[in-house]
C-alpha positions as CSV (number, residue, x, y, z in Angstrom):
1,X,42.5,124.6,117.3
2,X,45.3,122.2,116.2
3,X,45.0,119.1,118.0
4,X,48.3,119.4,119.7
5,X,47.0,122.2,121.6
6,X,44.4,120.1,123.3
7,X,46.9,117.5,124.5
8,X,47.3,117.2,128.3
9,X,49.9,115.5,130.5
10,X,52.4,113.1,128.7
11,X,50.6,113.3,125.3
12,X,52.1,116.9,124.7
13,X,55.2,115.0,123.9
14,X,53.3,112.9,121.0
15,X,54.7,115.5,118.1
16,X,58.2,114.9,119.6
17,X,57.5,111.1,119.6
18,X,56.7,111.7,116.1
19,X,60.2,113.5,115.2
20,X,62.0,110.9,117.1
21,X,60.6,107.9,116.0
22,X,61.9,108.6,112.5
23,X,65.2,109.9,113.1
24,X,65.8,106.5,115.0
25,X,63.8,104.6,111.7
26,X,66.8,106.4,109.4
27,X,69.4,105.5,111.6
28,X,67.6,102.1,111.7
29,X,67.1,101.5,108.1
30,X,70.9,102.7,107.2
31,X,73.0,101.3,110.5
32,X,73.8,97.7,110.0
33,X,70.8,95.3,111.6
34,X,73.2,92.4,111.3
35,X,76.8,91.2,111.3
36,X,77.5,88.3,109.6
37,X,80.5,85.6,109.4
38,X,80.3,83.6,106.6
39,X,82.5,80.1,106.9
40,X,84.3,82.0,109.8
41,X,85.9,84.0,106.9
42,X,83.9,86.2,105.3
43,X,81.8,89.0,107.1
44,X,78.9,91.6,106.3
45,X,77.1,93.9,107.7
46,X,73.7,94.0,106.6
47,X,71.3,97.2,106.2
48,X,67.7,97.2,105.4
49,X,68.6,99.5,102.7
50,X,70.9,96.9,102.0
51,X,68.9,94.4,101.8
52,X,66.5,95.7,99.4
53,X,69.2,96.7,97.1
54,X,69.8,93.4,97.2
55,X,66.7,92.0,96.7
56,X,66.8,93.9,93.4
57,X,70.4,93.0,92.3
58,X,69.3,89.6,92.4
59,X,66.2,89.3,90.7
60,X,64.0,89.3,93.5
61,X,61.7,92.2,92.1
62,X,58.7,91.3,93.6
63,X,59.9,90.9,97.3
64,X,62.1,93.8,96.4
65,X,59.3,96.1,96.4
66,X,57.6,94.3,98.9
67,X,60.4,95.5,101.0
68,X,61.1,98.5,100.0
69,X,57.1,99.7,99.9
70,X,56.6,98.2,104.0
71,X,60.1,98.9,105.4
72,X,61.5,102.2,103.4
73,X,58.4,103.9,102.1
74,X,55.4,103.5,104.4
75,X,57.1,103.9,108.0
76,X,58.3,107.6,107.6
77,X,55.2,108.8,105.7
78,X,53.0,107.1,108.5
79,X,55.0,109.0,110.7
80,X,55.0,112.7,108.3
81,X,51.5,112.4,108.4
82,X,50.8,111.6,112.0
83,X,53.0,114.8,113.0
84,X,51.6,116.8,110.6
85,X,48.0,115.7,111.5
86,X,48.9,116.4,115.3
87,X,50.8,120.1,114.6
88,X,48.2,121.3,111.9
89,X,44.8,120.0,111.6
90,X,41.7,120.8,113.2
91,X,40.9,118.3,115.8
92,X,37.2,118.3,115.2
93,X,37.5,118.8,111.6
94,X,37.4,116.5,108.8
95,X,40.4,116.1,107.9
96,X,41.9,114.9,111.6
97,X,39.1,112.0,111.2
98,X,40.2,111.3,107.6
99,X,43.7,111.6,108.3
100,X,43.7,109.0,111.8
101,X,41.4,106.6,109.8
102,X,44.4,106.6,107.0
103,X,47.2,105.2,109.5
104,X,44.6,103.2,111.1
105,X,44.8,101.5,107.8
106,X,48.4,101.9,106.7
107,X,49.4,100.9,110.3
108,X,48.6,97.5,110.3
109,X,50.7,97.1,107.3
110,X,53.6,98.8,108.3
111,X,54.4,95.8,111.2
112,X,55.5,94.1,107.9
113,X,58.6,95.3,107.9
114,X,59.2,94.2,111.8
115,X,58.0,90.6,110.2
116,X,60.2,90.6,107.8
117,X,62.9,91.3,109.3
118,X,62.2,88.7,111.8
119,X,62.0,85.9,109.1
120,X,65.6,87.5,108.0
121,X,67.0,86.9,111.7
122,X,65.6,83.7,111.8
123,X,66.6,82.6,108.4
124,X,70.3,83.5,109.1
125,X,70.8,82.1,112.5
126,X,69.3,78.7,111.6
127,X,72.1,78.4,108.6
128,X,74.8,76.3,110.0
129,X,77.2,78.4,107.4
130,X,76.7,81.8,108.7
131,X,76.5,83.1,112.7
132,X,74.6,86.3,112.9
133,X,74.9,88.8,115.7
134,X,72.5,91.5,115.9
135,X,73.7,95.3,115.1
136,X,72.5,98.5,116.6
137,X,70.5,99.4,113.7
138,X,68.0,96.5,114.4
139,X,67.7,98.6,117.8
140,X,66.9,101.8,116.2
141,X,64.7,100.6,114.2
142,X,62.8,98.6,117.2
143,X,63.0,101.4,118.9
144,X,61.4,103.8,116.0
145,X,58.4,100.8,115.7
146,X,57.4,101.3,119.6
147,X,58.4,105.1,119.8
148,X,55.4,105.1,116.8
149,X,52.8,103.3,118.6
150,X,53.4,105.5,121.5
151,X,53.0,108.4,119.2
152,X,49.6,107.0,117.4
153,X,48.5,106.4,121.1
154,X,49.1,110.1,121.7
155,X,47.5,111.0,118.8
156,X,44.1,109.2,118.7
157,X,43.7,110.8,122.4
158,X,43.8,114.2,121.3
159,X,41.9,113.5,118.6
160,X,38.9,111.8,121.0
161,X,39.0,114.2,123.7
162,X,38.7,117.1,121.1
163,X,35.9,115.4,119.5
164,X,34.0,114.8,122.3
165,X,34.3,118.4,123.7
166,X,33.2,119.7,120.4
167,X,30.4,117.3,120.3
């Protein structure tokens, strides 16, 4: 039996954590993350998607893809796999242990993109040229990062409490 169907109390919702999670990690990734006023003249809204096709105008090929790999690329496949592990695999079977072990690993990776985006803020507001205000994007996409753990949560208890009844 899929391991959605072995959920019990507040970890039925993990799927739906799944979904959610990256609709608010497109909107986060697309909506500005930051407003900035250059020389109190010039202002710019700034998108991760932005960003890295910036990265790339400029030169910076190998942060570029840096970037795009950790902020545009792993996130929502960490996220299509976790749902589709929780909606169609077999919780004892092979393929849910294979499948949990792989975000295990990708997981840890994908918090790079919540670093860099936290050098970014950082960067900016120390310039004395530019004030930076933070843009609701940068709130989606917080929100998709914790809405994700919560969903991985979700998802390794299924996955354990199936195990150990099949065990």
């Amino acid at each position: 039996m899929p391991l959605h169907r072995h959920a019990t109390g507040l970890d039925r919702l993990t799927g739906v954590g799944f979904l959610l999670s990256l609709g608010l990690w497109a909107a986060g990734v697309t909506l500005p993350v930051l407003h900035v006023t250059e020389l109190f003249m010039f202002q710019n809204d700034v998108s991760l998607v932005g960003i890295v096709q910036g990265l790339f105008e400029q030169g910076e090929t190998a942060i570029g893809i840096l970037v795009l790999v950790f902020t545009l690329i792993l996130p929502p496949a960490k996220l299509v796999i976790g749902y589709g592990l929780w909606r169609f695999t077999e919780g004892s079977g092979i393929a849910a242990r294979r499948g949990i072990a792989f975000l295990d690993a990708i997981g840890k990776w994908t918090m790079l993109d919540v670093l860099v985006l936290a050098v970014v803020v950082v960067t900016l507001k120390s310039s004395w040229v530019a004030d930076v205000q933070t843009a609701p994007g940068l709130y989606f996409f917080a929100g998709s990062a914790l809405l994700a753990v919560a969903a991985g949560l979700g998802l390794r208890r299924a996955y354990r409490g199936q195990s150990e009844k099949a065990a």
